[in-house]
PLY file of the C-alpha trace (Angstrom):
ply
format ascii 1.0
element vertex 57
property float x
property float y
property float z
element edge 56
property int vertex1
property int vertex2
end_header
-7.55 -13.02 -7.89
-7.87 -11.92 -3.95
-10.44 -9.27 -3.05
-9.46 -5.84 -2.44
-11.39 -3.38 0.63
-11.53 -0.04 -1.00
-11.41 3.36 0.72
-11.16 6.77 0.34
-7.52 8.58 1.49
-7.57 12.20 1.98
-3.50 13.00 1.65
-1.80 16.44 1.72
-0.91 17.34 -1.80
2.49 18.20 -1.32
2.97 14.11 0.46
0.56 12.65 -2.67
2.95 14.16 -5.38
6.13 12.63 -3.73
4.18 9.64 -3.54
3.68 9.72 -7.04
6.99 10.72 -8.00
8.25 7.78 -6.09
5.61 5.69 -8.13
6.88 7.00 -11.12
10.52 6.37 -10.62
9.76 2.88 -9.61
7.48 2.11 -12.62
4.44 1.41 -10.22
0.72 3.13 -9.82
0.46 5.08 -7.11
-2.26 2.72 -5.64
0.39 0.01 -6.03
3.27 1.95 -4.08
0.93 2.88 -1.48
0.04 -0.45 -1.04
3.79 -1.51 -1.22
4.65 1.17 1.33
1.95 -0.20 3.94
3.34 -3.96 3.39
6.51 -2.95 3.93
5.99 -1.08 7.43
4.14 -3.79 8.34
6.60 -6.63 7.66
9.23 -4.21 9.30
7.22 -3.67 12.19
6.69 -7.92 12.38
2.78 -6.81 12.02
2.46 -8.68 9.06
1.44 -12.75 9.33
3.95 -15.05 7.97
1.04 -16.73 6.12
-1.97 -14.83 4.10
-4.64 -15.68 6.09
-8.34 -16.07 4.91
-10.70 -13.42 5.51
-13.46 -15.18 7.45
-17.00 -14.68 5.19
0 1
1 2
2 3
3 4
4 5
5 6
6 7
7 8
8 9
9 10
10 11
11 12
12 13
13 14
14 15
15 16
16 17
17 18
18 19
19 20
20 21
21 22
22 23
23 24
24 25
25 26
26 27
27 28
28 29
29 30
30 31
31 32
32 33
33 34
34 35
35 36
36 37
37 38
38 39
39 40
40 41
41 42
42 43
43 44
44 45
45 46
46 47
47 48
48 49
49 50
50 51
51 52
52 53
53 54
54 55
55 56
């Protein structure tokens, strides 16, 4: 399993509970659709490498 960097989000409520609504409806954690919605801007924006690449230790 890869590693994960954890941080701390400070969100506007009113954003967080569409966020989790959207979650919801999509049968995903809101950590998980958060983390879906940041992949997805990032391939869309061609930010995203076409290959995982290793975090250097």
């Amino acid at each position: 399993m890869s590693k994960r960097k954890s941080f701390v989000l400070r969100i506007d409520p009113v954003v967080f509970k569409q966020i989790e609504k959207w979650a919801d409806d999509e049968f995903r954690s809101v950590n998980g659709q958060l983390e879906w919605i940041i992949n997805k801007s990032l391939k869309d924006a061609k930010r995203l490498p076409k290959h995982k690449e290793k975090p250097k230790q």
